[in-house]
C-alpha positions, 0 to 999 in steps of 0.5 A, a space after each residue: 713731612 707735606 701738610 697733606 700727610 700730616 693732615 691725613 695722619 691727624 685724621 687716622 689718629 682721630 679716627 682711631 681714637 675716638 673708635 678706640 676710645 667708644 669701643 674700650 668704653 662700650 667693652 666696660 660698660 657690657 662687661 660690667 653690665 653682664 656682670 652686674 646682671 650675673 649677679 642679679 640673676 644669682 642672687 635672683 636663683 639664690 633667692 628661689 631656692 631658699 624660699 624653696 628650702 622654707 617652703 620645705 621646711 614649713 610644709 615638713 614641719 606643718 606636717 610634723 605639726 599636725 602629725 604630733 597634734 592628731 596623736 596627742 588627741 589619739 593619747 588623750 582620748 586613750 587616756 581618758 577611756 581607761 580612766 573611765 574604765 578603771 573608774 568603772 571596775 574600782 566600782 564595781 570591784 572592792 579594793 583587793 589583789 584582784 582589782 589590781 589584776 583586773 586593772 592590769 590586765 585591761 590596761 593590758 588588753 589595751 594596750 596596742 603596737 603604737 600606744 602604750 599605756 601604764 599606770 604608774 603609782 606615784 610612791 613607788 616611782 618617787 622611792 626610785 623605782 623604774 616603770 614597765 615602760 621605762 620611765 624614771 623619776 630623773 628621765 628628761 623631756 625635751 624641756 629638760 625636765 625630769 618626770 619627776 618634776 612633771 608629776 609633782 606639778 601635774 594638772 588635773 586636766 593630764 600634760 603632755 611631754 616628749 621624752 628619750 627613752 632608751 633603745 632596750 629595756 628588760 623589766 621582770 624578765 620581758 625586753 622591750 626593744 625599738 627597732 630603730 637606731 636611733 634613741 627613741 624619742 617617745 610623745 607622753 601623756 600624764 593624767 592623774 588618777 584620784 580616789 573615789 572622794 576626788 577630794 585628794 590634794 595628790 594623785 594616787 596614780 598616774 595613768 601613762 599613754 605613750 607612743 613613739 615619734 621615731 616615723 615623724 623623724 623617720 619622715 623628716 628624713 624622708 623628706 630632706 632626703 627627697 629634698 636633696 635629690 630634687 635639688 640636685 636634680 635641679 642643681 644639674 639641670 641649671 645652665 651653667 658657666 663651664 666651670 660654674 659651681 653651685 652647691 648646697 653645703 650643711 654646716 661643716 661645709 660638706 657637699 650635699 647637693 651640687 652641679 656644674 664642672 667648677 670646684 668651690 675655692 675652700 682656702 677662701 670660702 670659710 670667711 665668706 660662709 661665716 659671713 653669710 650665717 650673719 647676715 644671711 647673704 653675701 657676694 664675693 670675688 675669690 681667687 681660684 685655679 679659674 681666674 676670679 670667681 664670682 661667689 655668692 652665699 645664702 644661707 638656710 637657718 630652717 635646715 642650716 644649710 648654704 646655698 653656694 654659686 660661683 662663676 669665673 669673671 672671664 667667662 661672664 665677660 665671654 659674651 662682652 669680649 665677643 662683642 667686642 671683637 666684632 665691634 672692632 671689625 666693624 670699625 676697622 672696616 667704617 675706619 678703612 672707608 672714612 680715611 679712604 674718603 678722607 683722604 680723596 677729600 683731603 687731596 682734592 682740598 689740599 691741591 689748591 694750595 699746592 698751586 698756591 704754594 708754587 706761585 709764592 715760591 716763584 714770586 720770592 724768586 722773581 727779581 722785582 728790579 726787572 723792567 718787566 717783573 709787574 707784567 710777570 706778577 699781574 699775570 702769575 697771580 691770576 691764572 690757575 686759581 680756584 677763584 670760583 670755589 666759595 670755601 676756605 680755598 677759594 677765599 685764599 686763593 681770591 685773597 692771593 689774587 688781591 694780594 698780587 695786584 696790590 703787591 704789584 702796585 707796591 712794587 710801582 709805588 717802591 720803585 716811583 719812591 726809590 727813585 725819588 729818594 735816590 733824587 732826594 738823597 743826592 741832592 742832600 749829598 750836593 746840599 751837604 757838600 755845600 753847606 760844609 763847602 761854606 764853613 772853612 775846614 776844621 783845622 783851616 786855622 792858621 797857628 802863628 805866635 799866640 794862636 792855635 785853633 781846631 773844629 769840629 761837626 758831627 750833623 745828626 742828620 744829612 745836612 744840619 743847623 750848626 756853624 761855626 767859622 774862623 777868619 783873620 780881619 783886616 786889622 790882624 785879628 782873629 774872628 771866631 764863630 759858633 751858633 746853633 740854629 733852631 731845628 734840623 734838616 734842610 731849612 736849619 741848613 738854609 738858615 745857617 747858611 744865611 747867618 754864616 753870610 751875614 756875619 762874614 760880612 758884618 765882621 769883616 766890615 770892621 765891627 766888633 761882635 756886639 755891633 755885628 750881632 746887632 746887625 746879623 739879628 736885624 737882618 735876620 728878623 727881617 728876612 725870617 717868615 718862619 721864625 727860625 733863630 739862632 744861637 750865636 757867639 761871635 768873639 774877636 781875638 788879638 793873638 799878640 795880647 790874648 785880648 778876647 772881645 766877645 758877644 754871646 747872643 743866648 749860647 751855652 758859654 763857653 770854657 777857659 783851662 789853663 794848661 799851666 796851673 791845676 786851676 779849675 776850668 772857668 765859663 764866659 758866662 756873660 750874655 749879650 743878649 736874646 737869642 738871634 735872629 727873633 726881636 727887632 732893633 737889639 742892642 748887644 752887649 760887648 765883653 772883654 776877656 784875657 786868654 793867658 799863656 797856655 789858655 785853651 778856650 772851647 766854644 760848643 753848641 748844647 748837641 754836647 752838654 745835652 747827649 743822652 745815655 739810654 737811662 736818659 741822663 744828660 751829659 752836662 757842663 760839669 761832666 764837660 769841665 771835669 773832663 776839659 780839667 783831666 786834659 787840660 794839657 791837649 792840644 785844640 784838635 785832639 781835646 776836640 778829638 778827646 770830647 768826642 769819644 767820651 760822648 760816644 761812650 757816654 751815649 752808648 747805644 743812644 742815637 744821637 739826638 742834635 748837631 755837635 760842633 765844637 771849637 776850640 783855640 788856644 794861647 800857646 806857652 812861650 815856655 813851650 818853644 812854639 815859634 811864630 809862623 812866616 808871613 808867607 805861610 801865614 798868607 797861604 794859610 788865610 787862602 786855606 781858609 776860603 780856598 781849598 775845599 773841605 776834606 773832612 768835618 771830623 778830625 782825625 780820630 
């Protein structure tokens, strides 16, 4: 997949998920928007109709007030007029059969369709009896209070009561019948009646003026008739949700008044009309045949009814969902324009780096060894670029520009410096050729009765400071060398060189090796501007006595195992002297040693005993003896061979750090049947030494 169509990938994704993203955010927020003002604006119609429903309850009952108060004015003026008509006659008249006639028959006269009147005498009724109108001594009002209770405690001022009086009633052969169904509830008025001294405690009797309440109820339920019929003219009129329902419900649930095309959910709608008699309003989300159905209850404690209005919660969020199917037409055709300019914006940014990308790939292929590959690249890196843009494509495309000519110009100075270092490098290959030309081969030594000898060098770098040499003087002795010069690299070489010279010529003019480091060192000191040194050992061996005189100018000592006995190996610890080559007019010190049959001495440079592993531990003269102990029956060249590879696998993947040269040479075992070498061969094997060229510095491995 290019660059190109990943870019414009991202850019369809980022499109696409940030307009996905604000169109499902702002689908939410209307949706829960509209639900939240379907809420308000039921719980605003539920609070209008039951402020209506109060606003009938008071008017009704206000009406239903002043009603009762003008006929309880109406039945106490009845009152008090017969009173004082009654109070007139019994003036008037004695007592008698007559006045009593008198009485009834203008209580009688008085007596009209919608106020009754009857004087009740308190002794008869209080024996059990039972009045004209109806009335007993254990007939209730509407307290609970039984009229004889009413009339023990009468004031004198009358007392009003409302009471049930049963729907027929025949008293001494005439029925008194109401007309409605219902029991009749009947408004009372009790005034008492006293003798003319007005001085007893108890009325004589009880004046009653009575007139029926059936028409306020008969009005009452008028009016909640009405009522309901302009709620359910208004129920109907409301513009509800297809399947919205609003009703108005009595107590035991029943439908009064309602409207729309919906229906009430009754499994779940108990529990929320309980809830609503408690705390007067209540908002829930019941399951229906519709989907979720947004309910609200308010509930009517004037006429304990409830107002009930639901609508399903997917058709509150048409409006939301429509606005949404818009919103996203809309920005599916934004969408389609930005990716379209996108698009031809990023193909026109883009091209640029294609042109760049086919410049680096004909760069990698160019072959930089060609003679004409800088006028190939110059030329490549410049053409074509947009160099004059100045955005982000012209910054790289001037960077790769700038990028060519120093690339070319690396080129010219690689190719300047490989040739110099192919110069450099075949004239370290002459110098080491030269410098391991000046040292005999390592197994140059000749081997006749009583001496047998091996080297061995390893430079850590192409030419080194290391030396060692091994002659026969003119007196039939052996000459033996090892010395280790400071540094490394081509001055060491030069250096080694030098000392190699100087102690041939010193050596073999009949010195021993303290006389011949004496004059090595002075020679040395003289001809030194750099202050270079050398670590020497020089010893002469006489391979007839196994006399060893040597000289140790301040080199590591060397090793002596006896091949015969399990002895441990021993060091020629003795030094001379300083180090050679730094202070003028030394004297060194000669020493004598004795190599026995069957003694293999090793001569080594620090290169040995100071090889590193990679925890950085030294490899150490203990390490070297232990191991000279465990072959202390090898021959020179393969003890030499031995010694290497422990240090290579010591040192593991640690570089070498410094030159590591070795010699070694042994006292034969007369036991072991060695026999002595001809003069001839000793001859041609002296020539060896100086002659023949070096073919190996490294034993056989």
């Amino acid at each position: 997949m290019t660059l190109r169509t990943r870019l414009a990938l991202l850019v369809v994704a980022s499109i696409a998920l940030s307009v996905g993203l604000a169109l499902y955010l702002t689908w939410r927020m209307v949706g829960e928007t509209m639900i939240r003002m379907e809420e308000k604006s039921f719980a605003s119609l539920m609070l209008v109709e039951e402020e209506s429903l109060n606003a009938a309850f008071m008017n009704q009952l206000a009406a239903k007030v002043s009603a009762v108060r003008d006929r309880k004015n109406q039945l106490k003026e009845t009152a008090e007029r017969a009173s004082r008509e009654l109070a007139t006659l019994d003036k008037m008249l004695p007592k008698g059969e007559t006045r009593e006639m008198l009485r009834r028959e203008m209580l009688k006269s008085m007596d009209s369709g919608e106020i009754r009147m009857e004087l009740l005498h308190m002794s008869d009724l209080l024996a059990g009896g039972i009045s004209r109108l109806g009335l007993k001594p254990d007939t209730p009002d509407a307290k609970q209070r039984s009229l004889k209770d009413i009339l023990e405690h009468l004031p004198r001022s009358g007392d009003f009561a409302v009471m049930e009086l049963p729907r027929s009633l025949t008293v001494a052969g005439s029925a008194f019948a109401l007309t409605s169904d219902l029991e009749r509830p009947a408004l009372a008025f009790f005034l008492p009646l006293y003798g003319s001294s007005q001085k007893n405690d108890a009325a004589d009797q009880v004046l009653v003026t009575l007139t029926s309440l059936e028409d306020l109820e008969i009005q009452a339920a008028a009016s909640e008739t009405a009522l309901l019929e302009a709620t359910r003219e208004k129920f109907g009129s409301m513009n509800l949700y297809r399947h919205g329902f609003v009703a108005l419900l009595n107590a035991q649930g029943d439908i009064l008044a309602s409207g729309g095309e919906g229906e009430l959910p009754r499994e779940n709608l108990m529990a929320a009309l309980n809830e609503a008699r408690q705390k007067g309003q209540t908002q829930r989300i019941l399951p229906s045949i519709y989907g979720d159905l947004l309910c609200l209850v308010s509930y009517s404690r004037a006429f304990d009814w409830y107002t009930v209005m639901t609508a399903p919660l997917s058709e509150i969020s048409v409006p939301s969902d429509a606005l949404l199917s818009r919103l996203i037409a809309i920005s599916l055709i934004i969408m389609l324009l930005t990716l379209i300019v996108a698009l031809v914006m990023l193909m026109r940014s883009l091209r640029p780096l294609a042109l760049l990308t086919r410049k680096t790939d004909e760069i990698s292929g160019m072959d930089v060894s060609a003679p004409d590959v800088l006028e190939k690249l110059e030329a490549l890196t410049a053409q074509g670029l947009p160099l004059e843009r100045r955005d982000e494509m012209g910054r790289l495309a001037r960077a790769f520009a700038r990028m060519g000519r120093a690339l070319a110009e690396n080129i010219r100075k690689l190719m300047a410096a490989t040739a110099s270092k192919e110069r450099m490098e075949g004239e370290l290959s002459a110098a080491r050729d030269i410098q391991m030309g000046i040292l005999p081969p390592p197994d140059g030594a000749p081997e006749i009765c009583g001496f047998s000898a091996s080297a061995f060098l390893d430079p850590a770098k192409e030419v080194g400071g290391d030396l060692y040499d091994f002659f026969t003087t003119r007196d039939g002795k052996r000459a033996l060398v090892l010395g280790d010069v400071s540094g490394k690299g081509v001055p060491a070489a030069l250096f080694m060189s030098m000392t190699v010279t100087l102690v041939r010529y010193a050596m073999d003019s009949g010195l021993d090796p303290a006389a011949a480091m004496s004059r090595v060192n002075a020679m040395l000191e003289e001809h030194n501007p750099g202050n270079m040194f050398v670590t020497l050992f020089l010893a002469l061996y006489d391979p007839k006595s196994g006399e060893l005189a040597y000289a140790n100018g301040g080199h590591c000592p060397p090793c002596i195992v006896d091949a015969r006995s399990e002895r441990p190996p021993r060091l020629l610890e003795h030094l001379s002297g300083p180090l050679v080559g730094v202070m003028p007019d030394l004297d060194y010190e000669l020493f004598l040693d004795r190599l026995n049959d069957g003694e293999t001495c090793l001569l080594f440079t620090d290169g040995v005993t100071e090889a590193m592993n990679e925890s950085k531990e030294l490899y150490g003269e203990k390490r070297l003896m232990d191991f000279m102990a465990q072959h202390r029956s090898a021959k020179p060249k393969e003890l030499l061979s031995l010694i290497f590879e422990d240090l290579v696998r010591y040192r593991g993947e640690e570089p070498q750090s410094d030159d590591i040269t070795m010699l070694a040479f042994c006292r034969p075992d007369p036991e072991s049947g060695t026999e002595p070498v001809s003069a001839e061969s000793h001859t041609r094997s002296e020539q060896s030494v100086f002659l023949s060229p070096k073919q190996n510095i490294r034993p056989a491995q």
